[in-house]
PDB file of N, CA, C and O in Angstrom:
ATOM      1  N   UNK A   1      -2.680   1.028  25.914  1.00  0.00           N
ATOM      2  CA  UNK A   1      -1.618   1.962  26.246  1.00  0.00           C
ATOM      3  C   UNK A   1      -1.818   2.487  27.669  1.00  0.00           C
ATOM      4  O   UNK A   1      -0.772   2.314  28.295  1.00  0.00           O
ATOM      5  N   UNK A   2      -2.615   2.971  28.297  1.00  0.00           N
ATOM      6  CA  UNK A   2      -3.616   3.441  29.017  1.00  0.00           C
ATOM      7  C   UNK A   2      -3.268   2.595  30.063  1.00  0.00           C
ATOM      8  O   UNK A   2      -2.994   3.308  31.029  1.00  0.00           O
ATOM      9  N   UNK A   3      -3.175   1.681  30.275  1.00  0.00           N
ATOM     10  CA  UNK A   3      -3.645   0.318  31.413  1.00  0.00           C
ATOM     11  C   UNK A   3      -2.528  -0.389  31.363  1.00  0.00           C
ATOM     12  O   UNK A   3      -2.073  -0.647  32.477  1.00  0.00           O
ATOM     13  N   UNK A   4      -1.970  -0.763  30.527  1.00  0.00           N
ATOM     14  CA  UNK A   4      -0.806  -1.205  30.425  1.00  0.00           C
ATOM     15  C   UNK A   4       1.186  -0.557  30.148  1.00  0.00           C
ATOM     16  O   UNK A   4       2.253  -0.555  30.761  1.00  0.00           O
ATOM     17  N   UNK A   5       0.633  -0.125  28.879  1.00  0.00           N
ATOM     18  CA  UNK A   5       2.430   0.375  28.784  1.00  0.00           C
ATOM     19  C   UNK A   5       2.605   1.658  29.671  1.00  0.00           C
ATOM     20  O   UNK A   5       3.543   1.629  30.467  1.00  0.00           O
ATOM     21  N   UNK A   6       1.842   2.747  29.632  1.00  0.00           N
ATOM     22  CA  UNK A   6       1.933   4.007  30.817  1.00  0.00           C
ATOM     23  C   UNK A   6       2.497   3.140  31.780  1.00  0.00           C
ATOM     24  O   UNK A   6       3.694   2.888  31.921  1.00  0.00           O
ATOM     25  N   UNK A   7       1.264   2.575  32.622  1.00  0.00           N
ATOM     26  CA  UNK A   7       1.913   2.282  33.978  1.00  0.00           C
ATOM     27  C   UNK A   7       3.287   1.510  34.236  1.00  0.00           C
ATOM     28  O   UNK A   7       3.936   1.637  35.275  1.00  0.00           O
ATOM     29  N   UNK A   8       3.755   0.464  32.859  1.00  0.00           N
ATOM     30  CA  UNK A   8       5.027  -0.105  32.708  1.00  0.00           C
ATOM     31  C   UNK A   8       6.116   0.663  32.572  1.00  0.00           C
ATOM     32  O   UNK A   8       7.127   0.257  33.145  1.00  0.00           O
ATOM     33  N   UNK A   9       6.190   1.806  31.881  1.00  0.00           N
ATOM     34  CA  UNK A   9       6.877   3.204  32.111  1.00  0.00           C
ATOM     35  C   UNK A   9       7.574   3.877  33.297  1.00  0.00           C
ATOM     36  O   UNK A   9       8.711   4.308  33.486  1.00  0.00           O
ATOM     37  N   UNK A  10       6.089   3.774  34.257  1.00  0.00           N
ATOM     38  CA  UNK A  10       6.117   4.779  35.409  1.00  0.00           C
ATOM     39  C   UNK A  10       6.722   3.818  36.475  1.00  0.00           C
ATOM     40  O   UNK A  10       7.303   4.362  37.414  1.00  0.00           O
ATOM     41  N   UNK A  11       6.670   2.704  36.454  1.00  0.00           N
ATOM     42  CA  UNK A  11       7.466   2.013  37.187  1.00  0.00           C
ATOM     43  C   UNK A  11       8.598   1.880  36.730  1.00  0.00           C
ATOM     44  O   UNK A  11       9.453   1.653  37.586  1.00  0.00           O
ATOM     45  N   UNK A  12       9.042   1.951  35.392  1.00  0.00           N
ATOM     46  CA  UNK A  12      10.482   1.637  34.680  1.00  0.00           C
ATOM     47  C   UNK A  12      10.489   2.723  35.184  1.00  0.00           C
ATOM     48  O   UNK A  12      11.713   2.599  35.205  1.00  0.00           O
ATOM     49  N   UNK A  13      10.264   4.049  35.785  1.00  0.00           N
ATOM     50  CA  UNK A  13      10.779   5.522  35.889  1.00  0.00           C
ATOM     51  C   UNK A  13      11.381   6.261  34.591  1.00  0.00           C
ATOM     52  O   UNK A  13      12.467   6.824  34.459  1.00  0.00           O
ATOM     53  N   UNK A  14      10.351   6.083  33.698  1.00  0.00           N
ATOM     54  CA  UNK A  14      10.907   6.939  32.459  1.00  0.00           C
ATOM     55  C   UNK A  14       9.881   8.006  31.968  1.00  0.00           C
ATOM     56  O   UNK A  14       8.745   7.750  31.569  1.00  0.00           O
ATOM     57  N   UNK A  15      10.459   9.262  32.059  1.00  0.00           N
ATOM     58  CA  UNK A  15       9.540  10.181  32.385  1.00  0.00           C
ATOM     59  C   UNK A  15       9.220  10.863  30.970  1.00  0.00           C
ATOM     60  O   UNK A  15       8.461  11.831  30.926  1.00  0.00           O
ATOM     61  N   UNK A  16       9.728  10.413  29.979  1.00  0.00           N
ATOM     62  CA  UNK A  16       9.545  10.836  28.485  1.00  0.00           C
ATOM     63  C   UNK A  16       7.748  10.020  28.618  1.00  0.00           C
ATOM     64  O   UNK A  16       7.277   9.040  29.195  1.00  0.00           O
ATOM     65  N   UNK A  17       7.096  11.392  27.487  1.00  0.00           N
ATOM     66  CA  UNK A  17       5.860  10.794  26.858  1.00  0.00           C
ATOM     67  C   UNK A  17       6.073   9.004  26.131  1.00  0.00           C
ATOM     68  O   UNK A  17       6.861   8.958  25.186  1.00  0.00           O
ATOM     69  N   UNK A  18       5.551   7.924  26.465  1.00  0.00           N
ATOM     70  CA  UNK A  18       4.962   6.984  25.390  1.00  0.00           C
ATOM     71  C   UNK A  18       3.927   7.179  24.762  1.00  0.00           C
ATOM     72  O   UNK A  18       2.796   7.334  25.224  1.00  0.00           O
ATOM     73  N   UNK A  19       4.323   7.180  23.475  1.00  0.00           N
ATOM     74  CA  UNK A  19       3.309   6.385  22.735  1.00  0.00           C
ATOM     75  C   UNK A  19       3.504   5.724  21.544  1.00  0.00           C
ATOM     76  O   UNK A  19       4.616   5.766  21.018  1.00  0.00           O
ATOM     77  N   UNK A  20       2.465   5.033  20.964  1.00  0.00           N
ATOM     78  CA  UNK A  20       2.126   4.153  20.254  1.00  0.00           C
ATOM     79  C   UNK A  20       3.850   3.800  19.261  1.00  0.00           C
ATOM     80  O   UNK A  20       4.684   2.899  19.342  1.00  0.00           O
ATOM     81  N   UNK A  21       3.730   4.981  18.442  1.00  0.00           N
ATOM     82  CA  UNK A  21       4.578   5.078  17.749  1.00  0.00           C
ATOM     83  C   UNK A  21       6.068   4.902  18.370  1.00  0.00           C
ATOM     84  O   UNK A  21       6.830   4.106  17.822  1.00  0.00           O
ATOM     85  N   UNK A  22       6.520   5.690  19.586  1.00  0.00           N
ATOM     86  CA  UNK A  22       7.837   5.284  20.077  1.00  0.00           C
ATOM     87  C   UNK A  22       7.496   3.601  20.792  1.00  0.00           C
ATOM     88  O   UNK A  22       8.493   2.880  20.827  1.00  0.00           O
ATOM     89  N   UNK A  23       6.587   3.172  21.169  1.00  0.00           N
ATOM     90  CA  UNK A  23       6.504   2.310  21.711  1.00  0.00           C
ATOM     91  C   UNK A  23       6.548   0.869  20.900  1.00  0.00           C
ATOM     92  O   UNK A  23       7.095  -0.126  21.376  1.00  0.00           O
ATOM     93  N   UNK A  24       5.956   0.893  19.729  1.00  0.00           N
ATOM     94  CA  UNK A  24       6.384  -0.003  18.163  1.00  0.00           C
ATOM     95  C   UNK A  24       8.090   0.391  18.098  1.00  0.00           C
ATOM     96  O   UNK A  24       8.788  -0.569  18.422  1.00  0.00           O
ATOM     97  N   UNK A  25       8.645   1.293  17.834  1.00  0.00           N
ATOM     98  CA  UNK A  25      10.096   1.596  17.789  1.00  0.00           C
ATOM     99  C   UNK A  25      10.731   1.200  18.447  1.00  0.00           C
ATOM    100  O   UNK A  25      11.835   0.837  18.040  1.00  0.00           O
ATOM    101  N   UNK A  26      10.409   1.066  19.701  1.00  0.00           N
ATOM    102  CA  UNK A  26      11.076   0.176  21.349  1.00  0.00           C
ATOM    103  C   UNK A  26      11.164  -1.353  20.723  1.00  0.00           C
ATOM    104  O   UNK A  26      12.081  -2.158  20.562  1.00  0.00           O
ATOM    105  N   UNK A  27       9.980  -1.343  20.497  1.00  0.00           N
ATOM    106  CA  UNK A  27       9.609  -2.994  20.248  1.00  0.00           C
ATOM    107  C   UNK A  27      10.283  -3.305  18.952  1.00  0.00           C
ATOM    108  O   UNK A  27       9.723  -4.323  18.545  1.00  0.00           O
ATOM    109  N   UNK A  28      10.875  -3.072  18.403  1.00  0.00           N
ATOM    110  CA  UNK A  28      11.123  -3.181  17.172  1.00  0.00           C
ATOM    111  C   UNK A  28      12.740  -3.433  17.580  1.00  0.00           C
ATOM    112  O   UNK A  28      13.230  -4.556  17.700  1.00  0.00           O
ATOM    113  N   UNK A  29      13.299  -2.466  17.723  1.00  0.00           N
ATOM    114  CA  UNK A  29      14.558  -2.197  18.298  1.00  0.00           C
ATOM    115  C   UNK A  29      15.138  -3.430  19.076  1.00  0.00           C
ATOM    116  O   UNK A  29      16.215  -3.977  18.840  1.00  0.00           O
ATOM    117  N   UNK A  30      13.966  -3.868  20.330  1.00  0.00           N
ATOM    118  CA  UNK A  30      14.636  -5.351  21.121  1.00  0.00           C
ATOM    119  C   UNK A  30      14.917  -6.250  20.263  1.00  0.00           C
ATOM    120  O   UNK A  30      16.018  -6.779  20.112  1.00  0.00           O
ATOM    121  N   UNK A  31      13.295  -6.598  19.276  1.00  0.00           N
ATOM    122  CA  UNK A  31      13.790  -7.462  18.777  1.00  0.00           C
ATOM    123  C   UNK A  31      15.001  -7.889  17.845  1.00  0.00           C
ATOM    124  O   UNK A  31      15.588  -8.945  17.610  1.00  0.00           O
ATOM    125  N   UNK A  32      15.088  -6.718  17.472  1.00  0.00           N
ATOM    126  CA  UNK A  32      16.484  -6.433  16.523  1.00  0.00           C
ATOM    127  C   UNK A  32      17.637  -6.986  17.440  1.00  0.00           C
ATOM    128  O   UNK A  32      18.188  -8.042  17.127  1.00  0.00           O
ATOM    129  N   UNK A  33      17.923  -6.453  18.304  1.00  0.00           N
ATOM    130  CA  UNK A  33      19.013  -6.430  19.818  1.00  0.00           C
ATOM    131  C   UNK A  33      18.741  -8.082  20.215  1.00  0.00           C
ATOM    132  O   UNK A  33      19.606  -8.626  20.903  1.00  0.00           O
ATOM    133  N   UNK A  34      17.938  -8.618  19.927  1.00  0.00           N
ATOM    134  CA  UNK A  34      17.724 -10.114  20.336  1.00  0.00           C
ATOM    135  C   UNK A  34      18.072 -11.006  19.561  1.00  0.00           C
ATOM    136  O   UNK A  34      18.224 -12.202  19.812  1.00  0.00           O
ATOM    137  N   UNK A  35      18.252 -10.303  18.316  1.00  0.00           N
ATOM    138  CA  UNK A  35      19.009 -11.144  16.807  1.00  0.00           C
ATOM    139  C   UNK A  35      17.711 -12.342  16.524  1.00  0.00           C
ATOM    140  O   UNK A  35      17.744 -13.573  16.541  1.00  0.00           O
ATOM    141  N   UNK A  36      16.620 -11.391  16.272  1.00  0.00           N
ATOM    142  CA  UNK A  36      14.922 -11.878  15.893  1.00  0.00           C
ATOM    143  C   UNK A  36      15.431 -11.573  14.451  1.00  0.00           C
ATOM    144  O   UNK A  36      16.118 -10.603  14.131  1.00  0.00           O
ATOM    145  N   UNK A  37      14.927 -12.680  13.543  1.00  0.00           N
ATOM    146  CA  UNK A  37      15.084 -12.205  11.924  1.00  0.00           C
ATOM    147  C   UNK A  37      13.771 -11.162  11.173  1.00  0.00           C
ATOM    148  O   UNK A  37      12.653 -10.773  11.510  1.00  0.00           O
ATOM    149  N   UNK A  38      14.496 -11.042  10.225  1.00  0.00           N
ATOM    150  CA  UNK A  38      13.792  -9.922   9.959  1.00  0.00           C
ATOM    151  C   UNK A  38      12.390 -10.312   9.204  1.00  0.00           C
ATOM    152  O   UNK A  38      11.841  -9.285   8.805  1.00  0.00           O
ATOM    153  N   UNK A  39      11.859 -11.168   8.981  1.00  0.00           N
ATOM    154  CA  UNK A  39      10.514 -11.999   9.023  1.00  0.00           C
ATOM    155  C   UNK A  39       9.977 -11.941  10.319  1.00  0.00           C
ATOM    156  O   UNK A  39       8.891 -11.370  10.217  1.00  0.00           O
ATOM    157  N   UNK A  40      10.187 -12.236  11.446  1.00  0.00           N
ATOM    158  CA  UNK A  40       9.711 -12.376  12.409  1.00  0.00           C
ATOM    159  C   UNK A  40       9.317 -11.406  12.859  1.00  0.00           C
ATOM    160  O   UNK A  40       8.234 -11.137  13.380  1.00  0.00           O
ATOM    161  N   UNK A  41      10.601 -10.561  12.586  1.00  0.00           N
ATOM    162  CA  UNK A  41      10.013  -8.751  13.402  1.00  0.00           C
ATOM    163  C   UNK A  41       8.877  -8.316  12.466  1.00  0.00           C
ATOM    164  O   UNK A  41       7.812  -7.880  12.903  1.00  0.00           O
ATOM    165  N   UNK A  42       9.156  -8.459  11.125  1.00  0.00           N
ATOM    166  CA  UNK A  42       8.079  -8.217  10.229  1.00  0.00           C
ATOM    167  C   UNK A  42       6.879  -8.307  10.348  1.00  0.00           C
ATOM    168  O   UNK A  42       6.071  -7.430  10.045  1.00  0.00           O
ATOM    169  N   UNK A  43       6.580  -9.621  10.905  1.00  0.00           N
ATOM    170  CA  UNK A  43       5.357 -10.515  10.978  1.00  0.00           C
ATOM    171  C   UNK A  43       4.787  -9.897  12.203  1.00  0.00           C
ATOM    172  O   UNK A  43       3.599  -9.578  12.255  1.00  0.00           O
ATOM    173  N   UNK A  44       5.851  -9.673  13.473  1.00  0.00           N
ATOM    174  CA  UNK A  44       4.815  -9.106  14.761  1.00  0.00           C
ATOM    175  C   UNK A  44       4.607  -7.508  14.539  1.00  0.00           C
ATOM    176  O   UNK A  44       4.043  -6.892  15.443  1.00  0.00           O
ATOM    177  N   UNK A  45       5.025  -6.824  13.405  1.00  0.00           N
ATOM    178  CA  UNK A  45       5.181  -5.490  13.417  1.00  0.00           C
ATOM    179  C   UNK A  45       3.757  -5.615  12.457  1.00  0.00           C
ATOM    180  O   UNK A  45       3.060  -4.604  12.370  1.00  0.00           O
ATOM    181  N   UNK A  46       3.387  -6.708  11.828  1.00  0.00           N
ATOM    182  CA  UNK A  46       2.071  -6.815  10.996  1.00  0.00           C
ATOM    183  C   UNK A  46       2.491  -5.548   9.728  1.00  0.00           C
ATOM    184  O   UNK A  46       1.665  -4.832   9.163  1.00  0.00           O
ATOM    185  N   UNK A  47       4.221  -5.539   9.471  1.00  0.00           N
ATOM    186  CA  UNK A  47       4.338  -4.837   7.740  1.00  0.00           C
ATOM    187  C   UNK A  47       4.050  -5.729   7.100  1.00  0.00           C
ATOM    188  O   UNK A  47       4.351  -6.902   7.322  1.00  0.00           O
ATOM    189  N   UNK A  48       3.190  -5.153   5.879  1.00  0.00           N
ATOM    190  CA  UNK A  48       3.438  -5.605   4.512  1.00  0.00           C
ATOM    191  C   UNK A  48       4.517  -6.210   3.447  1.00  0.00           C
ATOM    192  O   UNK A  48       4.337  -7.105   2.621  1.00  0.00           O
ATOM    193  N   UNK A  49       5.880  -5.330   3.760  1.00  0.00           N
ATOM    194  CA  UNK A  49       7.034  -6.206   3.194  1.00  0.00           C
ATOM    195  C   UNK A  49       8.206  -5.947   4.302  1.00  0.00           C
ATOM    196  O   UNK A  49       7.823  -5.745   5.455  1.00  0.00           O
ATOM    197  N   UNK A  50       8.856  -5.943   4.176  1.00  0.00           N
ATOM    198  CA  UNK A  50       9.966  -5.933   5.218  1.00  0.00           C
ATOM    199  C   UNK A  50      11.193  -4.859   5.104  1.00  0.00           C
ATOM    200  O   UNK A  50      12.224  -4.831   5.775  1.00  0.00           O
ATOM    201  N   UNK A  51      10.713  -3.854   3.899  1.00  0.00           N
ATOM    202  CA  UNK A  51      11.770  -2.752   3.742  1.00  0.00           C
ATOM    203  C   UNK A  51      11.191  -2.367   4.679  1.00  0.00           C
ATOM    204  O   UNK A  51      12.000  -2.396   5.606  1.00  0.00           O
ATOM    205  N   UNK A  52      10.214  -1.996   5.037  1.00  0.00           N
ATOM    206  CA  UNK A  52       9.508  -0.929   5.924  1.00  0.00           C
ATOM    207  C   UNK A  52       9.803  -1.444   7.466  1.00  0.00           C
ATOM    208  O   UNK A  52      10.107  -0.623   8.331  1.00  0.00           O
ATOM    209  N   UNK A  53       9.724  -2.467   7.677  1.00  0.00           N
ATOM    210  CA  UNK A  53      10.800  -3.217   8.604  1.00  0.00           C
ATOM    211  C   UNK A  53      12.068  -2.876   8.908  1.00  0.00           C
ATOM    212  O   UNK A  53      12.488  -2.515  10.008  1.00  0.00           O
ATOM    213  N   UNK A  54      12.513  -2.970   8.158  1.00  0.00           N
ATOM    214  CA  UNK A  54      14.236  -2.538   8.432  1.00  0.00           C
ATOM    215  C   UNK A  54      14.556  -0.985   7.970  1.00  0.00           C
ATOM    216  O   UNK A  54      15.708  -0.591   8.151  1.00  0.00           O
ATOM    217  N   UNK A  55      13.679  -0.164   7.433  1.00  0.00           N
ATOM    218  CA  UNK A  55      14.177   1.061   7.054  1.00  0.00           C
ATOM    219  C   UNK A  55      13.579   2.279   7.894  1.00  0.00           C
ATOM    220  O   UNK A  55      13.993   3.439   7.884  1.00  0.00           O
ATOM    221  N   UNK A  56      12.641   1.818   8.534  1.00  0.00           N
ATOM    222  CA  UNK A  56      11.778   2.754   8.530  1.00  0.00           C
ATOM    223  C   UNK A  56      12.121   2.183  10.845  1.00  0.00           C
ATOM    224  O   UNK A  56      13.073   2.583  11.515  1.00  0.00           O
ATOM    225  N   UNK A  57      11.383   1.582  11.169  1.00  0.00           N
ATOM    226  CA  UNK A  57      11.240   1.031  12.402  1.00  0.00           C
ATOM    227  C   UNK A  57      12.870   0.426  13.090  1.00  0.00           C
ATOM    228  O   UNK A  57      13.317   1.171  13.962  1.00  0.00           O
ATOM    229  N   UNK A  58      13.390  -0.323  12.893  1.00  0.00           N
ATOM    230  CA  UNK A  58      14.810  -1.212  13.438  1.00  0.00           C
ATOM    231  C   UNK A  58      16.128  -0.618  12.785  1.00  0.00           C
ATOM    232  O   UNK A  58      16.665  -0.940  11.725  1.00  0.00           O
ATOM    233  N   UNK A  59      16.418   0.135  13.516  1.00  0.00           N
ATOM    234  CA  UNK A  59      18.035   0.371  13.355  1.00  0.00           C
ATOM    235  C   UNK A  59      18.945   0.123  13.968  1.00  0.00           C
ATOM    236  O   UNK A  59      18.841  -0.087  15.176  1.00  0.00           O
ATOM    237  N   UNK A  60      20.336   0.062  13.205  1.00  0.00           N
ATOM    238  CA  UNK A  60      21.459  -0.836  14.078  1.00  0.00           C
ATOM    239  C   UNK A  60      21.595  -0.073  15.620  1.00  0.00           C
ATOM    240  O   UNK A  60      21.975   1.090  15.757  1.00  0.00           O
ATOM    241  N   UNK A  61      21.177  -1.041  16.810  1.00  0.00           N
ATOM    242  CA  UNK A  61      21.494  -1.083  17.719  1.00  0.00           C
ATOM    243  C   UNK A  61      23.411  -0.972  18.144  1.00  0.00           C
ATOM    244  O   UNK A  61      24.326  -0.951  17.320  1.00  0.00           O
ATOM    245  N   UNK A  62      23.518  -0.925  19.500  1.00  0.00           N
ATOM    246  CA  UNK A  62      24.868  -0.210  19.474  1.00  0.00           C
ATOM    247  C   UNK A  62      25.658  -1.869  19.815  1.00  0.00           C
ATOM    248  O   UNK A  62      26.624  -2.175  19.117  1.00  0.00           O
ATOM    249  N   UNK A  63      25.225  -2.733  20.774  1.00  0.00           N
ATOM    250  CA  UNK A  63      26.029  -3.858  20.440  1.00  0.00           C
ATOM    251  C   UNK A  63      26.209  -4.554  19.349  1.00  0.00           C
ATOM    252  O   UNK A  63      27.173  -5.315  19.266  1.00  0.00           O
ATOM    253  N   UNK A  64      25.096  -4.378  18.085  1.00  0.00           N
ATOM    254  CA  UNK A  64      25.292  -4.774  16.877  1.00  0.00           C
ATOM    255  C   UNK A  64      26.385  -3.581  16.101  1.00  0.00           C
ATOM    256  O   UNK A  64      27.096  -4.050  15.212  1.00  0.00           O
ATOM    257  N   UNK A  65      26.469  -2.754  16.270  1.00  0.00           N
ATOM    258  CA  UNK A  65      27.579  -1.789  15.579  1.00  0.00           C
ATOM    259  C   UNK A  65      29.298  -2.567  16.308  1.00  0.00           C
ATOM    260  O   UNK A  65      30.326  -2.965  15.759  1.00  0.00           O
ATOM    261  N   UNK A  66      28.802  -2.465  17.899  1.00  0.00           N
ATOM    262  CA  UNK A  66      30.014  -2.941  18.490  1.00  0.00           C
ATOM    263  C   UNK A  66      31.051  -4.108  17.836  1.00  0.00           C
ATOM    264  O   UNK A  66      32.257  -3.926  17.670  1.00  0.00           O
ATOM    265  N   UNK A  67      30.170  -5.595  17.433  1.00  0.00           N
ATOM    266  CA  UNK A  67      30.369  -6.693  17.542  1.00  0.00           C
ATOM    267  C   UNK A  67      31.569  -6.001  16.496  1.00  0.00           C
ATOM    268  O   UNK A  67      32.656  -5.622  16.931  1.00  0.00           O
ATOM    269  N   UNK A  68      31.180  -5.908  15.079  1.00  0.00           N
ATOM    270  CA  UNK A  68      31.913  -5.721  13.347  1.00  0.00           C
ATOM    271  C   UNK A  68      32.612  -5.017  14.021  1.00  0.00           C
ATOM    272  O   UNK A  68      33.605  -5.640  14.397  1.00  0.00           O
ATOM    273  N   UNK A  69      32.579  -3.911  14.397  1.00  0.00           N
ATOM    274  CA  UNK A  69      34.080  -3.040  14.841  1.00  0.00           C
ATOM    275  C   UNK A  69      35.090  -3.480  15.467  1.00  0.00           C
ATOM    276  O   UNK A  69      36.257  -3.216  15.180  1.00  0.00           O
ATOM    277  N   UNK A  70      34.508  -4.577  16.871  1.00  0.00           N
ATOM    278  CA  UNK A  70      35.767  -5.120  17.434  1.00  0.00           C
ATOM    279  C   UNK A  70      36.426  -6.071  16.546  1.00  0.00           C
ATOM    280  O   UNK A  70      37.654  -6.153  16.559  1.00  0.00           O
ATOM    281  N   UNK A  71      35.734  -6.779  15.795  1.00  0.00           N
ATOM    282  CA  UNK A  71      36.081  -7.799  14.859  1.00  0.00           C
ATOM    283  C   UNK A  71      37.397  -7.195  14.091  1.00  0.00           C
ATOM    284  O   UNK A  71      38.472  -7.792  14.153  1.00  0.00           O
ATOM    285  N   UNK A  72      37.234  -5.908  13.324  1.00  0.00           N
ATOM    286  CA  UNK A  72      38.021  -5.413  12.431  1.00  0.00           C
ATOM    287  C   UNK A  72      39.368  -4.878  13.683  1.00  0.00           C
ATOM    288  O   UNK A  72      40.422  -5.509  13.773  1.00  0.00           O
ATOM    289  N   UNK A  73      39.125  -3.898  14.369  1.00  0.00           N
ATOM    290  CA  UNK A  73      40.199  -3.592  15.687  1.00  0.00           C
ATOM    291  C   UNK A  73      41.311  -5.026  15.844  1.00  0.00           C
ATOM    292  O   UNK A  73      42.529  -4.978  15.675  1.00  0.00           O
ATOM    293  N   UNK A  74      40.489  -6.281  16.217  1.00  0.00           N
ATOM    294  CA  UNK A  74      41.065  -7.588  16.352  1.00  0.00           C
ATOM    295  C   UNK A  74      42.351  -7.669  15.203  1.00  0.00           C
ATOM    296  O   UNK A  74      43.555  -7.558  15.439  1.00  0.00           O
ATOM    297  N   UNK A  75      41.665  -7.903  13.868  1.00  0.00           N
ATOM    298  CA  UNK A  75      42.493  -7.809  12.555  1.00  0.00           C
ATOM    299  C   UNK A  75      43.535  -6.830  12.537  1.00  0.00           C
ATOM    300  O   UNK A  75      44.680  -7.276  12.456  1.00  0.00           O
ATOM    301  N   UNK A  76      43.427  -5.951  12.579  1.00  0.00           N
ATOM    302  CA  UNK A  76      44.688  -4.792  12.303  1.00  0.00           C
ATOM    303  C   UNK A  76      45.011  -4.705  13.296  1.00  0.00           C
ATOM    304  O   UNK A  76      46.128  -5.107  12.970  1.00  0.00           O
ATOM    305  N   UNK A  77      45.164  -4.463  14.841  1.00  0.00           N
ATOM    306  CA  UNK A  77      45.728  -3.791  15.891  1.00  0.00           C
ATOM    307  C   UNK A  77      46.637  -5.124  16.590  1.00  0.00           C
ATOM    308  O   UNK A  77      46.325  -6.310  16.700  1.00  0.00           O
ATOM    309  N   UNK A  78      47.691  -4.500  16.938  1.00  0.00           N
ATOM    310  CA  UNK A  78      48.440  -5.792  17.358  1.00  0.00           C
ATOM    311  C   UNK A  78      47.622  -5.794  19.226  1.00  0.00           C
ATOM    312  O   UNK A  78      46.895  -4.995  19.817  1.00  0.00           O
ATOM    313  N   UNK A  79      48.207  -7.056  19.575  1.00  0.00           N
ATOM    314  CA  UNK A  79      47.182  -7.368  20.983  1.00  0.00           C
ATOM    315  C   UNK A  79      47.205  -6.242  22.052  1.00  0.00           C
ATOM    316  O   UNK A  79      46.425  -6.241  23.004  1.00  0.00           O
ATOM    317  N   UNK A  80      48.037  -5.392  21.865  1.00  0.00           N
ATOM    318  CA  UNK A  80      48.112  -4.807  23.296  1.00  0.00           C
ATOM    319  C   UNK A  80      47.463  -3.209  23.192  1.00  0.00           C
ATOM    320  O   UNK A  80      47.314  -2.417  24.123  1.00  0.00           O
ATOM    321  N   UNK A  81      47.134  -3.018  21.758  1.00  0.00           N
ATOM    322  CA  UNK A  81      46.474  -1.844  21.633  1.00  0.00           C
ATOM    323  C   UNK A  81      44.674  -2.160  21.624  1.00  0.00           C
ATOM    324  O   UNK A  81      43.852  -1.244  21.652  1.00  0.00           O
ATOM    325  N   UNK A  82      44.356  -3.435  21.586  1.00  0.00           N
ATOM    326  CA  UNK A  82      42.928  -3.205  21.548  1.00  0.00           C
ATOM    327  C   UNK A  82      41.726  -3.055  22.432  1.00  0.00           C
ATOM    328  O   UNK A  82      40.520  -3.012  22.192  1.00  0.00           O
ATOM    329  N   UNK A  83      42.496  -2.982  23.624  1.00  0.00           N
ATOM    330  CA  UNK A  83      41.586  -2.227  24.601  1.00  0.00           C
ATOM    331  C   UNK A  83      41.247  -0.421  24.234  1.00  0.00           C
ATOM    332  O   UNK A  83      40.212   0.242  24.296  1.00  0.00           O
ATOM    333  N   UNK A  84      42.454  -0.132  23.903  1.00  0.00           N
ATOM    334  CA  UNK A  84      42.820   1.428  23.916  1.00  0.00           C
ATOM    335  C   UNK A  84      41.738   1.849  22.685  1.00  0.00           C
ATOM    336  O   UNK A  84      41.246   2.948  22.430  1.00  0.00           O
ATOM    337  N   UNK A  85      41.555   0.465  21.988  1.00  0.00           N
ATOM    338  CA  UNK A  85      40.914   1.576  20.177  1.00  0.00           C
ATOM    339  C   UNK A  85      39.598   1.371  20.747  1.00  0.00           C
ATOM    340  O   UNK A  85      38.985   2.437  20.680  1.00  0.00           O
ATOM    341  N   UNK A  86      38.865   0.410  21.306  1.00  0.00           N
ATOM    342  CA  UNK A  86      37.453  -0.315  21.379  1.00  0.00           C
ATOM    343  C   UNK A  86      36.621   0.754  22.287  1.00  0.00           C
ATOM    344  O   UNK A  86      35.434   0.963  22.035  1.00  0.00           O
ATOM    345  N   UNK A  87      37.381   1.512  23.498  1.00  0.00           N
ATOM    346  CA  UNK A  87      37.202   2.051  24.182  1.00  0.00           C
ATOM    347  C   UNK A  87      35.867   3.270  24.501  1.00  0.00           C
ATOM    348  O   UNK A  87      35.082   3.402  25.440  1.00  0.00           O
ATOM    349  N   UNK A  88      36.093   4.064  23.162  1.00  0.00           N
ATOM    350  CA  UNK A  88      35.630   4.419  23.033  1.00  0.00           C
ATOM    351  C   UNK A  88      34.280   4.566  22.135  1.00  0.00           C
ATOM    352  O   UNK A  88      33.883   5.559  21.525  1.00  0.00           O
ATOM    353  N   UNK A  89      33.753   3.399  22.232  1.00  0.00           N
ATOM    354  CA  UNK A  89      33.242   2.921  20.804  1.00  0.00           C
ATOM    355  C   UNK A  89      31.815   2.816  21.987  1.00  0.00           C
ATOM    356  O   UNK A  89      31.976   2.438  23.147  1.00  0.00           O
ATOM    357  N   UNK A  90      30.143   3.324  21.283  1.00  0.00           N
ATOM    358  CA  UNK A  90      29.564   3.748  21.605  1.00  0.00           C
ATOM    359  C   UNK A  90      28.161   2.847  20.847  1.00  0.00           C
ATOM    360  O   UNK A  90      27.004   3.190  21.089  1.00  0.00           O
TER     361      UNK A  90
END
């Protein structure tokens, strides 16, 4: 931590405390955002089963919320409103 992620921080310019724990959560999170399955994240997160994987560590990221929403917007909104609904979507 010390030698490595600090100083990766201080050059990313992020002035929040790291550690261990947000720093597994980071890591957890990309891989999620990278569309890594959930074995894999499992396996480098070294859980035991994989609820603890997905419940506890990896939550839906915001381009994964994005994708299903525009999908549904697509379906119901006729073409010229779906800039206007997506817009605000976070």
């Amino acid at each position: 931590m010390r030698n490595y992620i600090r100083p990766a921080a201080q050059r990313a310019e992020i002035a929040k405390p790291i550690t261990w724990h947000v720093f597994r959560h980071t890591f957890s999170a990309l891989l999620a955002e990278n569309d890594e399955d959930v074995k894999t994240v499992q396996s480098l997160m070294r859980h035991a089963n994989s609820n603890i994987t997905m419940n506890v560590y990896t939550h839906a990221v915001s381009s994964k919320k994005r994708r299903p929403q525009s999908k549904v917007v697509e379906m119901i909104l006729p073409e010229g409103n779906k800039a206007v609904a997506t817009k605000g979507v976070a």
